[in-house]
C-alpha positions as CSV (number, residue, x, y, z in Angstrom):
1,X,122.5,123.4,106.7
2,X,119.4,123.3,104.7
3,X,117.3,119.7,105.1
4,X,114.5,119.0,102.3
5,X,112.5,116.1,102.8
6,X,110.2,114.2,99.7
7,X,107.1,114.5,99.0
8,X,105.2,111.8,101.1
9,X,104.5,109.6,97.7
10,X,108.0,110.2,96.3
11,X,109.5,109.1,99.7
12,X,107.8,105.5,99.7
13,X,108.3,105.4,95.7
14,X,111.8,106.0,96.6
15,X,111.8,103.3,99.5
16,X,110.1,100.9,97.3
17,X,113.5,101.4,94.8
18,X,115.5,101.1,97.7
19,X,113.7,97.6,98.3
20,X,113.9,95.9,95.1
21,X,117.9,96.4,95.2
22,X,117.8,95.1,97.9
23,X,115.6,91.6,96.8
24,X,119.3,91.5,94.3
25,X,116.8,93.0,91.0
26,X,118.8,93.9,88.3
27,X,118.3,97.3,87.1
28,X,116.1,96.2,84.1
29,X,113.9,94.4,86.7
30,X,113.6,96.8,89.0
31,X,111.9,99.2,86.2
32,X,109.2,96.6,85.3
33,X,108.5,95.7,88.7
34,X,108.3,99.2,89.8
35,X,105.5,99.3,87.7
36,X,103.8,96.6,89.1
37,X,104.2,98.2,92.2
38,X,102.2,101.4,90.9
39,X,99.2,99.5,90.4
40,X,98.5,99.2,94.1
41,X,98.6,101.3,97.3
42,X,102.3,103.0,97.3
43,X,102.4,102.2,100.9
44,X,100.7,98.8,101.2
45,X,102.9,97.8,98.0
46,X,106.1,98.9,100.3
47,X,104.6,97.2,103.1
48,X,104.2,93.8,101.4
49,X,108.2,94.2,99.9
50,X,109.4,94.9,103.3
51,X,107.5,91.5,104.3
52,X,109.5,89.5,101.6
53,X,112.3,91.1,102.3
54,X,111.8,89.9,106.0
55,X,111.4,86.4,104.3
56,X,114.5,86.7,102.6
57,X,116.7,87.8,105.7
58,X,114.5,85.1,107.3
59,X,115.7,82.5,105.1
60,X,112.3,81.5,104.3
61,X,112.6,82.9,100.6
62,X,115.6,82.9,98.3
63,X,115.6,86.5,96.4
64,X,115.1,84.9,93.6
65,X,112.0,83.4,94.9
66,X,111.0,86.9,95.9
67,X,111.8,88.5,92.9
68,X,110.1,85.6,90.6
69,X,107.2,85.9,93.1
70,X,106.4,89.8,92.4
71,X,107.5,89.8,88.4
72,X,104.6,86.3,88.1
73,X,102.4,87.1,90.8
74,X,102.0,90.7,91.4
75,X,98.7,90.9,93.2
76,X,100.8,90.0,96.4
77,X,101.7,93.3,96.9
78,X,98.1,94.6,97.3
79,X,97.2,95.2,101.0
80,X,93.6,96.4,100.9
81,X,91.1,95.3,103.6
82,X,87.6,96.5,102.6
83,X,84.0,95.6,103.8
84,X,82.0,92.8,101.9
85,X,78.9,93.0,103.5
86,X,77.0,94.8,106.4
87,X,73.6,94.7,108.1
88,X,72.3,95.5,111.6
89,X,74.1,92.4,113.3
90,X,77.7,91.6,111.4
91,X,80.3,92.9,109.5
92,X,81.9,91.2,107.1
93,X,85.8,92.1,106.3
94,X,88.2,91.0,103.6
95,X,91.7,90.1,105.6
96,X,94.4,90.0,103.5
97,X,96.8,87.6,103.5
98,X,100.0,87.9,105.8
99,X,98.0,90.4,108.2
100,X,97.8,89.9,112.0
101,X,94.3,89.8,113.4
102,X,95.8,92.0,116.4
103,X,98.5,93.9,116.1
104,X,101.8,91.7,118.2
105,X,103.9,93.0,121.3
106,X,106.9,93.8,119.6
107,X,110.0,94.3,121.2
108,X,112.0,97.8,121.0
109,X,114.8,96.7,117.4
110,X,113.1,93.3,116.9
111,X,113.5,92.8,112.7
112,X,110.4,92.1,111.5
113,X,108.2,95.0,109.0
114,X,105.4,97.1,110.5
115,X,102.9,95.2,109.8
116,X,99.4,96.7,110.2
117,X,96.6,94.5,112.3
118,X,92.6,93.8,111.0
119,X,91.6,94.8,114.5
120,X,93.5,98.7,113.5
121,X,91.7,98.5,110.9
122,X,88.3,97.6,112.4
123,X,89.2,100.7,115.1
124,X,89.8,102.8,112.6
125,X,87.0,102.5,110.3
126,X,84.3,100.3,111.8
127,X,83.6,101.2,115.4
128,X,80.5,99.5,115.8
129,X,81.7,95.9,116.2
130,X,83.9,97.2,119.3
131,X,83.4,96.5,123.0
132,X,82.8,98.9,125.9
133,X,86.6,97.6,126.6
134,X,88.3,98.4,123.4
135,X,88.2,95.4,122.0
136,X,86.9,93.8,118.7
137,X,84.3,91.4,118.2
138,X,85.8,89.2,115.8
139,X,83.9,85.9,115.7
140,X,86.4,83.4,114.6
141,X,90.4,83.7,113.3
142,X,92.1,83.1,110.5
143,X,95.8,82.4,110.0
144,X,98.3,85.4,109.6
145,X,99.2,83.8,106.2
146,X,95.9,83.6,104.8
147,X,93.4,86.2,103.3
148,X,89.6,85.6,103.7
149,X,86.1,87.1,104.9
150,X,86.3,87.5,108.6
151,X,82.8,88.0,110.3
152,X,82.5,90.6,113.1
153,X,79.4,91.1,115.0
154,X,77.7,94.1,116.3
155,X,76.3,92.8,119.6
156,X,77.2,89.8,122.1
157,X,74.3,88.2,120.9
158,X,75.2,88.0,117.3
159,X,78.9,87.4,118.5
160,X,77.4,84.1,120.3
161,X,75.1,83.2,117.8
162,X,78.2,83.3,115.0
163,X,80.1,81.3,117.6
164,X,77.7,78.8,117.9
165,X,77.2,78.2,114.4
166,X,81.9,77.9,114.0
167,X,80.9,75.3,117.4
168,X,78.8,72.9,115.7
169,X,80.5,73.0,112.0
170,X,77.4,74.5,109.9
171,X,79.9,77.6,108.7
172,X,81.3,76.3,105.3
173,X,84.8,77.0,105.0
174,X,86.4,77.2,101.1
175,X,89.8,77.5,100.8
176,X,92.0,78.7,97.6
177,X,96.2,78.1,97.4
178,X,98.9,80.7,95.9
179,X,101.4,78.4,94.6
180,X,105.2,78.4,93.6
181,X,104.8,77.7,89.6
182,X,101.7,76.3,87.3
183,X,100.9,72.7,88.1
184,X,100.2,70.5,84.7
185,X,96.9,69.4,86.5
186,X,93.8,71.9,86.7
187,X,92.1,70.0,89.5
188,X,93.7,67.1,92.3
189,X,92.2,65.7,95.6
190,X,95.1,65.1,98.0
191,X,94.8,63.2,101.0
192,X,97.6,63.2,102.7
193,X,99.7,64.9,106.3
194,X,101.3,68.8,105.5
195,X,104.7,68.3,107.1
196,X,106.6,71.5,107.8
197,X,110.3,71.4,106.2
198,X,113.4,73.3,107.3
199,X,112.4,76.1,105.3
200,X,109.7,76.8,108.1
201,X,106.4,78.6,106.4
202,X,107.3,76.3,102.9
203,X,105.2,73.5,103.7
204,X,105.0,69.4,101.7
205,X,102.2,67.0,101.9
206,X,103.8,64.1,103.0
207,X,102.4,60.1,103.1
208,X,104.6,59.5,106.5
């Protein structure tokens, strides 16, 4: 029996195919957002369709929802964490969004994607903001949904010093939302409770 296996990029352009049919893409669809695809990392662009997929099987997203979400919004599929700024104390790191700051215990069959961690990354690449004990010396978190700068610190001493300035609220913190559709207004302050609906991650701002 002869076995031939594809080329590395043909096997994830193939699995990102495979991925579409299954968001439910029609065939006309799946060409156009194939080619949204090809405008980021092959294998950070899979990544990210395996995580809506996950969201689909999840019940969090509808395929439509997915689908609309890639044809409207196709910068979601970009998984790129990259360096902002450096000097002799910290390292600053883009996180993207939907990326763990440490990699999770996952059980052997569990169905969720392989999802890669910042603190992989930061091993991988950036070796001088680790411990004596393998560990990381990220200064602060930010949620697995959310992409941002993440500061990292090259000593304890700077580790402290960043911790003491998150302690006493003198780090300013801006925040930007991806959104379901355009809203008629270009700017709204809302002051109001997020309540969590049944749709779990899908969140309201409520006045109860």
């Amino acid at each position: 029996m002869l076995l031939c296996r594809l080329h590395p990029a043909r096997e994830v352009q193939q699995r990102m195919h495979t991925q579409l049919q299954q968001l439910g893409s029609t065939t006309e669809q799946n060409a156009a957002l194939l080619q949204h695809c090809a405008a980021y990392d092959p294998q950070g662009a899979a990544t990210r369709l395996e995580a809506l997929l996950h969201a689909v099987r999840s019940d969090v997203l509808t395929r439509r929802e997915a689908v609309a979400l890639i044809s409207e919004q196709p910068e979601l599929l970009e998984l790129d964490f990259g360096a902002v700024h450096e000097d002799e104390q910290l390292l600053l790191v883009h996180k993207p969004f939907q990326v763990r700051m440490s990699a999770p215990s996952r059980p052997a069959g569990a169905d969720s994607p392989d999802e890669p961690s910042l603190h992989e990354w930061l091993v991988g690449t950036h070796p001088s903001v680790m411990t004596a004990a393998g560990t990381t010396r990220v200064c602060h978190n930010l949620d697995y949904a959310t992409s941002g700068v993440v500061a990292c610190a090259k000593s304890e001493g700077a580790a402290r010093e960043v911790g003491r300035l998150f302690e006493a609220r003198k780090a300013r913190k801006l925040y930007a939302a991806l959104v379901f559709g355009h809203p008629a207004w270009e700017e709204r302050n809302i002051s109001a409770r997020i309540a969590v609906t049944a749709r779990k991650f899908r969140q309201s701002v409520t006045k109860a």
